[in-house]
C-alpha positions, 0 to 999 in steps of 0.5 A: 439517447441519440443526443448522449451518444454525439457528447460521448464520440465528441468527448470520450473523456466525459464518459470517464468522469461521469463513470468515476462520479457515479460509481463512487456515489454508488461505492458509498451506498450501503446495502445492510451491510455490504458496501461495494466500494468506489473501483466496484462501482466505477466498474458497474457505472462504466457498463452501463454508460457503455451501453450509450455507445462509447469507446475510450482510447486503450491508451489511457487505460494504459497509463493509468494503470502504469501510474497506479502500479508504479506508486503501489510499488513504490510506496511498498518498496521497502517493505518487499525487499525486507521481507524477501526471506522464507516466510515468503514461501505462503505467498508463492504456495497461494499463487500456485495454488490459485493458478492450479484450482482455477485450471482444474475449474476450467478443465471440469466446465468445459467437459461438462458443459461440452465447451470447445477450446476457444470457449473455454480458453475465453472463459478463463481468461475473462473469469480470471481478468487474465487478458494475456490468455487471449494472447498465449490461447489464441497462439496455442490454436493457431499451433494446432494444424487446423483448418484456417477457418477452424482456427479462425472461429475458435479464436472468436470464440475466445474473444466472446466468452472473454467479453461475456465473463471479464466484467464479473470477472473483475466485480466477483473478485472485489466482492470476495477480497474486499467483502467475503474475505474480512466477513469470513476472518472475523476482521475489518481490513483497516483494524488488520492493517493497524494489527500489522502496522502496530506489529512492526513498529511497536506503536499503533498506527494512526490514520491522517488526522489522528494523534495520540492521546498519550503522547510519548513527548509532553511538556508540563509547568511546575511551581518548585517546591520539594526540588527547592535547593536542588540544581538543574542538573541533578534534578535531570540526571536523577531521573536519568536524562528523560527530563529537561528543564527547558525554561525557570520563571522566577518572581515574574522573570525569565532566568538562564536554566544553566545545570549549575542553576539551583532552584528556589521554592516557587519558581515557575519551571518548564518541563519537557521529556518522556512522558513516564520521566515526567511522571516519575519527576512531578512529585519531586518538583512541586505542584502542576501550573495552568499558568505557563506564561514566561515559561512556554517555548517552541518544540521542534522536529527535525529528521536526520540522516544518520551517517556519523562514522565510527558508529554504523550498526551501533545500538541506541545505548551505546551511541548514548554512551558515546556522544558527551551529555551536554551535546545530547542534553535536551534532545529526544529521539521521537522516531526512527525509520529504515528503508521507510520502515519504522524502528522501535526505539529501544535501547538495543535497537541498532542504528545504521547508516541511512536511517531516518531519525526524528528528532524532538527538541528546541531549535538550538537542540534539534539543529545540534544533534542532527550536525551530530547524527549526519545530515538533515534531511529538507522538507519538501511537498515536491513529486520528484517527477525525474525520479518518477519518469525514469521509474516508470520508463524503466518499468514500461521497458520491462515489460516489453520484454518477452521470453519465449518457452516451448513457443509459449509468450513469457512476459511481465507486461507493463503492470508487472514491469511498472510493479518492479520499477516501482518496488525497485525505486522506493527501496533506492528511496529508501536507502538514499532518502534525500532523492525521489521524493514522493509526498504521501498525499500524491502517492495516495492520488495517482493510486486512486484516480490511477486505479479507478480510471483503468477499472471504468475504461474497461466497463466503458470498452467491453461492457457493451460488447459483453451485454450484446454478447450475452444476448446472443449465446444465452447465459451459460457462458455467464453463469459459467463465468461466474464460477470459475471467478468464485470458487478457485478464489473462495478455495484459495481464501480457505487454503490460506487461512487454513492451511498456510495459516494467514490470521490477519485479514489484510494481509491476506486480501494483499495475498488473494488478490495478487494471486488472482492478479485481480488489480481492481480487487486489490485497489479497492483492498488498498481502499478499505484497507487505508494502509499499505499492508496487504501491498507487500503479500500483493507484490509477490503473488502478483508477480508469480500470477501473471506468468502463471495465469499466462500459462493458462490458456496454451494449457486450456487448449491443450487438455480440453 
């Protein structure tokens, strides 16, 4: 292996790929029915490369963490700030309680097993993935007045039981939010998630590739007959303007649909509107055609920035009720969105300034309304990366902030300050969408590969260390490990559903794993999720873990 060991110190970066590689192969292996999932098994692929001896600049797991957290911020900005209100509170009571539990568990091992408080403020740290309590504990020891040797081999200490716990730590709480958590629910996390999404904007969601069957806007082919003699206009207002006329085939000829122009019998007509209009008409009109040559035409979608003046915070029906017929004539609102958030289209639904319209029409209609509506927004593939930079300067600054309470560290961090630069720019997005631009698709990469480069730098740098370590203290600070992981997460899945009454398994995996802080639990969550759903809950008990299980370890040391 000498022969691995030289590629590896003479390109670290292979390691990383090799890791990546294998592990999603692993990730796709179903045992019964239990799938591991890419971020798990990155993870385990990463420890045992690591066992070849190789180490990974910390700096790029720094990076790629900060990129993966950012687009998870950004995506779900939106959707955090709308939902800050006082249903938030479950969220806050999870993260408490989580912190709380996993004390009480560590307190109790260390009593029982005779731990000293380096091995037990360790243990905390790496069951929980909490590395900052390797910080705040070794603090709290060094504040102690004890011999300098002492406060040495109690900081040890914490070093080893973190090295012997942290790689469980991480796999035991995938395991629980991707694996256990949708098992004991009752409910896969993609079929959650599209619940959710369905929820909030009255329509099912549909995944990259699908559409529906039933679309809401179709267009049929008619041959005239019980509307002959009728005009176009009385036709599309009989059926209260959910209809258009968009193209007339007469005796093999095209003619100008015009509102005043009356049908004949056997003219070829072209009818585009909401479905449940065409239905409605079609039985008026005459016979559905197959042949639609002459009378098939190009539909468009344009999206729009609703800013027209007089009417901010003003229904669907009442700007109906003011824009002139000929103006809305043969144009469809097919969607509408708030701060990237979907609107029903409902008459009573209002509109305001800064809403994204979609609309359905032909080109001549589609470019009138949005002159009408405000601006149009381009169409663009292109990552705004000045947006993006600034964003996460931003976030990384945040988190070097540091505020010290009673001597003890408080800090975000670079993930909890790149978490709130991320959530605070895709709201700014939001609400000024004509800036910031980021695609779906590059979103959607930089939080995959982001995530999964962070997760296997951390097997590839702690995994040997973490075996060595095993063989030389036994297993009981493994086993230990494994515990304190699994039953304040199990403990907390069971308050949740039952006590603060989460019934969507999505959402509460978001939850959980936010609570754990447990950033590779949540990716692979996001992963089998393929929704930003449980991105919101995350951001929230995330936040609130990372100061709280910061807390842990000066509290450690002090009770034990």
């Amino acid at each position: 292996m000498t022969w691995l060991h030289d590629i590896f110190h003479r390109s670290p970066e292979i390691a990383l790929f090799i890791s990546l590689a294998i592990g999603y192969y692993i990730g796709q292996i179903n045992f019964g029915k239990f799938q591991l999932g890419g971020v798990g098994g990155s993870l385990l692929a990463a420890v045992v490369v690591s066992q070849v001896g190789v180490e990974i600049d910390n700096g790029v797991k720094a990076v790629m963490f900060a990129v993966f957290i950012y687009a998870v911020g950004y995506e779900s900005g939106p959707g955090f700030f709308n939902s800050i209100n006082r249903k938030t509170l479950r969220e806050i009571a999870m993260a408490v309680f989580l912190a709380v539990s996993a004390l009480a568990t560590v307190i109790v091992c260390a009593r029982i097993f005779h731990l000293d408080k380096g091995l037990a403020a360790g243990l905390a740290g790496g069951a929980l993935t909490q590395s900052a309590i390797i910080g705040t504990a070794g603090d709290a020891i060094s504040r102690l007045g004890l011999p300098p040797d002492q406060v040495k081999f109690l900081q040890s200490e914490v070093a080893i039981a973190y090295a012997v716990t942290y790689v469980f730590g991480s796999l035991g709480a995938i395991v629980v939010c991707v694996n256990i958590l949708p098992k004991f629910m009752g409910q896969g996390l993609r079929e959650a998630s599209i619940e959710a999404e369905k929820l909030l904007s009255g329509s099912a969601a549909k995944a990259p590739g699908q559409r529906a069957a039933m679309p809401v806007l179709v267009g049929r082919a008619y041959r005239v007959g019980p509307a002959a003699g009728r005009s176009i206009a009385e036709i599309e207002q009989s059926h209260n303007d959910l209809v258009t006329i968009e193209k007339v085939r007469r005796h093999g000829k095209a003619v100008e649909p015009t509102p005043e122009l009356k049908l004949q019998a056997d003219d070829v007509i072209l009818v585009v509107g909401r479905r449940e209009g065409v239905v409605e008409a079609a039985p008026q009109i005459g016979e559905e055609v197959a042949d639609t040559d002459g009378v098939s035409t190009v539909m468009q979608t344009r999206q729009a920035v609703f800013t027209r003046k007089g009417m901010n915070n003003v229904s669907i029906a009442e700007v109906r009720e003011q824009v002139d017929r000929e103006l809305r004539h043969g144009v469809y609102v097919e969607g509408a969105t708030r701060a990237g958030q979907p609107l029903p289209i409902l008459p009573d639904t209002k509109m305001q300034h800064g809403d994204v319209i979609t609309f359905y029409g032909t080109p001549k209609d589609t470019k009138r309304a949005v002159e009408l509506a405000g601006y149009e927004m381009p169409y663009s593939n292109k990552t705004d990366f000045i947006y993006m930079g600034v964003g996460l300067v931003l976030g990384l600054l945040i988190g070097l902030v540091v505020e010290r309470v009673d001597g003890i560290p408080l800090t975000l961090g670079s993930g909890g300050g790149c978490l709130l630069a991320g959530l605070l720019f895709g709201w700014m997005r939001g609400k000024h969408p004509m800036y910031g631009v980021m695609p779906t698709q590059a979103s959607q990469l930089l939080k995959d590969f982001g995530l999964a480069a962070f997760v296997a730098v951390v097997g590839l740098n702690s995994g040997l260390q973490a075996v060595v370590t095993v063989k030389q203290s036994g297993m009981t600070i493994f086993l230990l490990g494994i515990f304190v992981t699994m039953f304040p997460l199990i403990l907390t899945m069971l308050f949740g559903r039952y006590v603060l009454r989460y019934n969507n398994s999505a959402i509460l995996a978001g939850a959980l794993s936010g609570s754990r802080s447990a950033n590779p639990a949540f990716g692979g969550v996001l992963d089998k999720a393929e929704s930003a759903v449980p991105t919101v809950p995350f951001a929230i008990t995330y936040a609130i873990a990372n100061v709280l299980l910061t807390l842990l370890g000066p509290l450690v040391v002090g009770l034990v």
